[in-house]
C-alpha positions in Angstrom: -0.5 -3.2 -8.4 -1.5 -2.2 -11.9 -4.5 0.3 -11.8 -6.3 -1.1 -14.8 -6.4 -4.8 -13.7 -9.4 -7.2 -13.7 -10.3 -8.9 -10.5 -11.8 -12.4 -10.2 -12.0 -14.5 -6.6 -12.2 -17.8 -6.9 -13.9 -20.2 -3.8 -12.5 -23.3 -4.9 -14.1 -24.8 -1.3 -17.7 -23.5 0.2 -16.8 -25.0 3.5 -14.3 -24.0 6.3 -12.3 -25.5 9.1 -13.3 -22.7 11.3 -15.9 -21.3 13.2 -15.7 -17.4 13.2 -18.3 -16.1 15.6 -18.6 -13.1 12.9 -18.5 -14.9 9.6 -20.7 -13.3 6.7 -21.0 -16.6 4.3 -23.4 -18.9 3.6 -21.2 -22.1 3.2 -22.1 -24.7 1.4 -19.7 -27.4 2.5 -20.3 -30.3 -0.3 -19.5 -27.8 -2.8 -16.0 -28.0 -4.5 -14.7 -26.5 -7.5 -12.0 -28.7 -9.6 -9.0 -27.5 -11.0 -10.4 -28.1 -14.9 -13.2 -26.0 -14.2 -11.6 -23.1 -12.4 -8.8 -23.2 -15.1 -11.7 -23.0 -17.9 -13.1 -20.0 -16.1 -9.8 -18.6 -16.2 -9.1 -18.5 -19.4 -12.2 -17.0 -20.2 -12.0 -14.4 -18.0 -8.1 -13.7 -19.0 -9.5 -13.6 -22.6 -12.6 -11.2 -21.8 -10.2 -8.9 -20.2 -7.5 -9.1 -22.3 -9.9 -8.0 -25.4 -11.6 -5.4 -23.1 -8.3 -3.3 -22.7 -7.2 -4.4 -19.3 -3.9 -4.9 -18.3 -3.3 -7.5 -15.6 -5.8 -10.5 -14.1 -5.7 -10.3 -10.2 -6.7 -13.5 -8.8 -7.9 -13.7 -5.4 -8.0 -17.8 -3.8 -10.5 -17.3 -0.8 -13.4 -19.2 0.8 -14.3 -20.6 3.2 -10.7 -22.2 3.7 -9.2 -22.0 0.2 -6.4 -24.6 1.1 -9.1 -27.6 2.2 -9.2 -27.9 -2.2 -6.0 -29.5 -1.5 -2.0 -28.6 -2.8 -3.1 -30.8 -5.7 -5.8 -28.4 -6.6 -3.1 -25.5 -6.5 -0.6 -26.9 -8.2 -2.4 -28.0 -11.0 -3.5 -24.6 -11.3 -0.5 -22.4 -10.6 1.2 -24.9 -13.4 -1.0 -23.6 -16.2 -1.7 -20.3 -15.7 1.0 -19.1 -17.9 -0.9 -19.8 -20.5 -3.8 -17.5 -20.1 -4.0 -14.6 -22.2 -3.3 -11.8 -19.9 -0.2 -11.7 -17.2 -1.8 -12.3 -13.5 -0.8 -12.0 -10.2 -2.2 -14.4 -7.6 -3.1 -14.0 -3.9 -4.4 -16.7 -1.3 -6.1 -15.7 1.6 -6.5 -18.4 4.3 -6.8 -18.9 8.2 -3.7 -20.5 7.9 -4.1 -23.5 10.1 -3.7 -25.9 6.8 -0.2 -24.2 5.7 2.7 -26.0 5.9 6.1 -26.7 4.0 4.5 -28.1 1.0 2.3 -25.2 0.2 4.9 -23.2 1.6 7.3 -24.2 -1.0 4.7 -23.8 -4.1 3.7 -20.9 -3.1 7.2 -19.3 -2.8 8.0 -20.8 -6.2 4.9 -19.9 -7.7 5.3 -16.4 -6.6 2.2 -16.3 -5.1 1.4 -14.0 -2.4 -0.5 -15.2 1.0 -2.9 -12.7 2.8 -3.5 -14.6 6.8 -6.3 -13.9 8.6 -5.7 -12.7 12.2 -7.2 -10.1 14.2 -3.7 -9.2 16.2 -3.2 -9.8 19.7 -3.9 -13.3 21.3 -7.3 -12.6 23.3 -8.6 -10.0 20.5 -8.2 -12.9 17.9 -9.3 -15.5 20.4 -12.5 -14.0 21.0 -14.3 -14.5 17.8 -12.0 -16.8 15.7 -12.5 -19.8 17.4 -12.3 -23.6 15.7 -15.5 -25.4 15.2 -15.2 -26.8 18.8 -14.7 -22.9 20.1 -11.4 -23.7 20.9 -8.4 -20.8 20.1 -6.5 -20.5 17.2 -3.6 -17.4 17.6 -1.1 -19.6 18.5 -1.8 -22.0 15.5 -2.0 -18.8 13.2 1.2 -17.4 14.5 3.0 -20.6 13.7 1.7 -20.7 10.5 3.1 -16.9 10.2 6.8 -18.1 11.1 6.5 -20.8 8.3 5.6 -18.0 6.1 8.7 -16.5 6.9 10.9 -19.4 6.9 9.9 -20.3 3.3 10.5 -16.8 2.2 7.0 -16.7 1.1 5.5 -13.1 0.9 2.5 -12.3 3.0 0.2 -9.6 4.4 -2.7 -9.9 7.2 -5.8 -9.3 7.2 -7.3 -8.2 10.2 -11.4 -7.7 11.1 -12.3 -4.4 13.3 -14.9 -6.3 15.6 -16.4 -5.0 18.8 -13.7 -7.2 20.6 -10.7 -4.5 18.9 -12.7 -1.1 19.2 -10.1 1.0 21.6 -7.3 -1.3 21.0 -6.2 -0.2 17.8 -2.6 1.2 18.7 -2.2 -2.0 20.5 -3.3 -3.9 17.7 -1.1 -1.4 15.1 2.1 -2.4 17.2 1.2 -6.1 17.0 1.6 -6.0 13.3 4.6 -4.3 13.9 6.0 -6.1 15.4 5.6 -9.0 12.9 6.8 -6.8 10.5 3.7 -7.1 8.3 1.1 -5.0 6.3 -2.2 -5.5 7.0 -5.7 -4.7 6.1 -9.1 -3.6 8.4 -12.2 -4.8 6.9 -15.3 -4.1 9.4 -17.9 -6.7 10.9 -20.8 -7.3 8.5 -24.1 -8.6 9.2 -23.6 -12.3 9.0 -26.5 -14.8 7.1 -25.6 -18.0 8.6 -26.4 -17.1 12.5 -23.8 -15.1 13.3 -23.2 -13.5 16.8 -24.6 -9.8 16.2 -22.4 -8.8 19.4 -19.3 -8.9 17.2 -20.7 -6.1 14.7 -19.5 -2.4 15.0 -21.6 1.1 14.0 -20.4 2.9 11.5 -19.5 5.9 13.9 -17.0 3.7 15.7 -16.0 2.2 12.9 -14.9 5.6 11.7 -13.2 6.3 15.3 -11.4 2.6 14.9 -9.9 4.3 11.7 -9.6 7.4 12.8 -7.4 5.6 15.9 -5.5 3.4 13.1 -4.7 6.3 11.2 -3.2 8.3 14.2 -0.7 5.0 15.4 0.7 4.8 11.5 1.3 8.2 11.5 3.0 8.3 14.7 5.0 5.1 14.3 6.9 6.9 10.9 9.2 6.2 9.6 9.1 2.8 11.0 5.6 2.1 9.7 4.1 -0.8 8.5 1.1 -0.6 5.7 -2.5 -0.5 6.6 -5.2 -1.1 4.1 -7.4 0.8 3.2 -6.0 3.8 4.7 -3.3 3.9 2.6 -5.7 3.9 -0.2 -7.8 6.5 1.5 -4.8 8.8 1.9 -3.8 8.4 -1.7 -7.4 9.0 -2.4 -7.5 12.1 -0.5 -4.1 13.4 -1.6 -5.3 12.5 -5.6 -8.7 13.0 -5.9 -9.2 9.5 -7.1 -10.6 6.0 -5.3 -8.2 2.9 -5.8 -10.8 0.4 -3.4 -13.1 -1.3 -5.6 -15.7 -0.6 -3.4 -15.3 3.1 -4.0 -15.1 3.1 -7.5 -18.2 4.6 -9.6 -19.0 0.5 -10.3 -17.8 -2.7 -9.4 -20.1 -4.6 -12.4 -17.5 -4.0 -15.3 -14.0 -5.1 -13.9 -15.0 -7.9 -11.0 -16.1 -11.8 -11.0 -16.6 -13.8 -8.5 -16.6 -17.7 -8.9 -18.5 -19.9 -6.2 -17.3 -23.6 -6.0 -20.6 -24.8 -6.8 -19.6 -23.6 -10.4 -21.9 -20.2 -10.2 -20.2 -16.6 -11.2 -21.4 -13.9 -9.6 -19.9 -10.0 -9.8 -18.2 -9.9 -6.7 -17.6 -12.9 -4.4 -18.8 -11.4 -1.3 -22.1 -11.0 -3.2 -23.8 -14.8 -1.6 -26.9 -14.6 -3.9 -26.5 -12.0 -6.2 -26.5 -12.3 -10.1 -25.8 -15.4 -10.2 -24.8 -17.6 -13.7 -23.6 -20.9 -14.4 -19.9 -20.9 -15.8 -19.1 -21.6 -19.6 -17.9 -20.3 -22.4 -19.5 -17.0 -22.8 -20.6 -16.4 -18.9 -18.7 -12.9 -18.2 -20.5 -10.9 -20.8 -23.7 -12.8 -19.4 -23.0 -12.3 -16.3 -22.8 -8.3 -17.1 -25.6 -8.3 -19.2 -28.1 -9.9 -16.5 -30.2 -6.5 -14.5 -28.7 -7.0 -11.4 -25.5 -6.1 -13.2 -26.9 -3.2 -15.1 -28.4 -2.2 -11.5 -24.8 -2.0 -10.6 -23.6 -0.1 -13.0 -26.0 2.3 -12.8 -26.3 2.7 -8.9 -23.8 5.9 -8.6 -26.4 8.1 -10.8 -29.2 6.9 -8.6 -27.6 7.6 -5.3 -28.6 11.8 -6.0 -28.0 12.2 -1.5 -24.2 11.6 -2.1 -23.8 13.8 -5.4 -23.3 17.1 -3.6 -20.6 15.6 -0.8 -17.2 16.6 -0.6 -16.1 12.9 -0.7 -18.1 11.9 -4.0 -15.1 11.8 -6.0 -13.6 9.2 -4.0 -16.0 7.3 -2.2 -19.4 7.0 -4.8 -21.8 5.9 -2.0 -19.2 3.0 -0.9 -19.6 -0.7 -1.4 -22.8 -2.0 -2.8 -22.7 -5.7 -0.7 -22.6 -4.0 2.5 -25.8 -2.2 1.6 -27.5 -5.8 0.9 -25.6 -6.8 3.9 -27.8 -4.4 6.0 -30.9 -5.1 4.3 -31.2 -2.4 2.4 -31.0 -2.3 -1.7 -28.2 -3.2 -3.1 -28.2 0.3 -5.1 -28.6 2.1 -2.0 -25.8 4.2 -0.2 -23.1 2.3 1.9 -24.2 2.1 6.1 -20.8 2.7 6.9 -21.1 6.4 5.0 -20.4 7.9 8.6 -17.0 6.2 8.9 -15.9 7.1 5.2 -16.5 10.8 6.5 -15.0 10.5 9.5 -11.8 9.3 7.9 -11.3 11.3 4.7 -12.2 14.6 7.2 -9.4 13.6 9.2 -7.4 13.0 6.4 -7.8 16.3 4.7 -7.3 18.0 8.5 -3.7 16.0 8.6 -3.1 16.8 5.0 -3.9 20.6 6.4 -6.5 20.8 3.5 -9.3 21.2 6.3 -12.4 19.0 6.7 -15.7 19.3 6.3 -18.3 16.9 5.0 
């Protein structure tokens, strides 16, 4: 993907059609954005960019459930976006229990790529990801997974290192495997809509859960299959420079979020967070407001993690999972110990040695 892209997430729908035992947002389930006003936001996001020197608009379809907007919603859109102002590449993340031939067939000829949420093997995934009545949904995913493939429509996972996975990760490498498909780890978070605090994992066994991913991939070569973000974290190493967004020196000059109650915020995983209503000038407004110039100048302020080994790469990690944990949104990242952990491993398999 082009380095020097801008980033927007779109949450068309507040609501979801799951219940994940773990889940972080605050839904807002009579919220829904239509496809005129997402497409307005577009363009003035494409145009921002475009005349800010970026090359590329990624566009990220999440939620809640993204594909409860309806295929109406999505074709609409993916019909006019050749018209914005900068070339984009879209992605739609979803639980995939709504997917089926239709928005199979859009999405293959949209060329749109389809990230699916599952957390690998059937009693890992069943433990936490459970439908509104608690009931299982691996097999449901896993069929949704073979319609991928029969439509020929490209798609990653995405997979969430709960306390249900921690020791399983070769186990859960070789599931993806097997399905021949790249995937990406994103930790537990501290939920704000009663979420069940057994799910979450410490950032020291977080950073032994990568560590663990990190030693299956290697071993598996040369039949590997990606992982995110460790590929990033290798490259990082190996470079000297951070590709994550949540490791770059700021997030509050390249990132929007849209909320489907028609708010922009920087980053969608922010719930309350700098919050403006959309229109025609609200991405310079949004960057303008103080919790934006926070942002921006958080790295300077976070003097602890100046003299690490890993500042070049890591800049005190992602500012939403400080809020997440209660602490200041310009503090340093909790999961710090798992960043070390798994860049010192790196350099050690690199043969660069490791310390922190």
């Amino acid at each position: 993907m082009a380095d020097n892209a801008f980033t927007v997430t779109i949450e068309p729908v507040a609501a979801c059609n799951l219940d994940c035992r773990y889940c972080y947002s605050t839904l807002q389930p009579a919220a829904i954005l239509t496809a005129e006003v997402a497409l307005r936001a577009l363009r003035s996001i494409a145009a921002y960019a475009a005349d800010h020197g970026f090359d590329e608009l990624h566009c990220i379809w999440h939620g809640g459930e993204p594909l409860l907007a309806g295929i109406q919603f999505f074709e609409r859109i993916f019909s006019d976006v050749s018209r914005l102002k900068l070339p984009q590449r879209h992605f739609v993340q979803t639980n995939g229990l709504l997917l089926d031939r239709d928005f199979c067939r859009l999405f293959r000829d949209s060329n749109i790529s389809v990230g699916v949420s599952i957390d690998g093997p059937r009693d890992i995934h069943d433990t936490f990801r459970v439908s509104s009545g608690g009931e299982p949904t691996h097999s449901k995913v896993m069929d949704a997974i073979e319609l991928l493939r029969k439509y020929d429509v490209s798609f990653g996972c995405v997979a969430v290192v709960s306390s249900a996975m921690l020791g399983r990760e070769r186990e859960v490498y070789d599931f993806f495997r097997s399905l021949g498909s790249g995937f990406r780890i994103n930790p537990v978070i501290p939920g704000r809509a009663g979420s069940d605090p057994s799910c979450q994992v410490q950032p020291a066994a977080y950073g032994a859960a990568l560590i663990r991913f990190f030693d299956a991939w290697v071993a598996s070569y040369p039949e590997q299959v990606d992982i995110s973000p460790l590929d990033s974290y290798l490259a990082a190493v190996a470079g000297g420079q951070p590709s994550e967004c949540q490791h770059k020196l700021t997030c509050a000059d390249r990132t929007v979020g849209i909320k489907s109650d028609g708010t922009a915020t920087i980053c969608a995983r922010f719930q309350d967070f700098s919050l403006v209503r959309l229109g025609p000038s609200f991405v310079p407004d949004l960057f303008a407001t103080a919790d934006a110039t926070a942002l921006q100048a958080r790295a300077s302020l976070i003097e602890e993690c100046h003299s690490c080994i890993n500042w070049a790469i890591c800049h005190g990690g992602c500012p939403q999972n400080a809020a997440a944990f209660g602490r200041t949104a310009s503090g340093k990242d909790p999961f710090c110990p798992a960043y070390k952990a798994i860049f010192a491993h790196i350099r050690a398999a690199l043969g660069a040695g490791a310390t922190a």
